[in-house]
Structure formats: structure tokens, C-alpha cells
N, C-alpha and C positions, 0 to 999 in steps of 0.2 A: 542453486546448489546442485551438484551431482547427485544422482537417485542414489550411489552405493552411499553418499554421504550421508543418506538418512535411513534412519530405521523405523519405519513405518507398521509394522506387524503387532504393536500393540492399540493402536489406533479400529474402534469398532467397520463393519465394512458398511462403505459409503460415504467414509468422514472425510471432509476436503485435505489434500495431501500435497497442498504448497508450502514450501519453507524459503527461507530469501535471508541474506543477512545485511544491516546497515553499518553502519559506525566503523568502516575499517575493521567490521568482525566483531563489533563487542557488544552487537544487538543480535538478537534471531527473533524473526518474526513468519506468524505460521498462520494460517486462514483458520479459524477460529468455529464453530457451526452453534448457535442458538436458534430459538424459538420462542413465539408468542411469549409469557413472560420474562424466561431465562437469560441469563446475562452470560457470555464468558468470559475468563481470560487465562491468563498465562503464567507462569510460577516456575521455577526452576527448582529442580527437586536435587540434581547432584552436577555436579560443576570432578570431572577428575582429567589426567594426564590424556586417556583417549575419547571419552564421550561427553555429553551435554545429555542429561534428562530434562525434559520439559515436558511438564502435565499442563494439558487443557481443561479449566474448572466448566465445567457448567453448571451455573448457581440456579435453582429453581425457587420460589416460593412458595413456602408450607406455611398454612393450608393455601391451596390452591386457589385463584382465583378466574374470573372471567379475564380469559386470554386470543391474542388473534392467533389463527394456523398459520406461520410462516415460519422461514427457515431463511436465516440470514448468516452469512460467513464471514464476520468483519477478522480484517488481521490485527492480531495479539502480538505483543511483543515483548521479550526479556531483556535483559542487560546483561551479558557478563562479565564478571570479575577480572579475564582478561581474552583475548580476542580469539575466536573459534581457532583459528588454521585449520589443522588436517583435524581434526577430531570432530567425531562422530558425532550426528541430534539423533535421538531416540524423543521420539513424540507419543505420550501415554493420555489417553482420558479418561474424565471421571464425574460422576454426577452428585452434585452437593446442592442437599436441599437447604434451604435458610429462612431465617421466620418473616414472614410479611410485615 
């Protein structure tokens, strides 16, 4: 995708900043970033005439447990409703803890 195609400025700094789309446009998939136990993924938060929201989860486990240090960027991917064309992805993340 075109860099003006994405809107990356809510994304923390250092978060991977690949976006790609499959399905003739009706998937967007983005590099994802967890660690040791955390999982992500992907969720579509607003679908309108010019943009696409997609928040990236990262799910932690509370209480915390014994985890390895690493940092993995699997890509996540959404489905939309109907096919990107010219309209904008705005990519947001956000951290969710969740019960062990």
C-alpha cells in the first residue's frame, strides 16, 4: 500500500508499520508486535466512506506469569465488509490485559 494510504501517527514509536491488502481489497493485514506471553490481533473498529480503523489488541495475562523476552511480529488480519479502494487504514493500538 501507499504510505499517504496509511495513517500511522497513532501507532506507539517503534511499532512495525507494514500494512498489505489480500482478497481483491476485502482483507487488510498489518505486522502485528507481541511478546513473551502476549498474544495479538486485529479488530476493526470503524469501516466508513473514506477510512478503515483498525486497532491492534495486545492481550496480556493478568496476573502475570513466568514469560520468555522476545518480541515477535506476526501479521493480523481483518476482513472488510467491502473492498478497501481509495480509502484510508488508520492503524491504533492498545493493551488488554486478560485473566490467565
Amino acid at each position: 500500500m501507499a504510505a499517504e494510504a496509511i495513517d500511522l501517527s497513532l501507532l506507539p514509536k517503534g511499532y512495525p508499520k507494514k500494512v498489505w491488502t489480500q482478497d481483491n481489497g476485502t482483507a487488510v493485514v498489518a505486522s502485528g508486535q507481541e511478546g513473551g506471553c502476549s498474544k495479538v490481533h486485529a479488530e476493526v473498529a470503524e469501516q466508513t466512506a473514506d477510512h478503515v480503523k483498525i486497532i491492534l489488541v495486545e492481550e496480556t495475562p493478568e496476573p502475570p506469569g513466568i514469560c520468555t523476552m522476545d518480541l515477535r511480529y506476526p501479521p493480523v488480519a481483518v476482513s472488510l465488509s467491502a473492498p478497501l479502494e481509495g480509502r484510508k487504514v488508520v492503524l491504533e493500538q492498545k493493551d488488554v490485559k486478560v485473566p490467565r
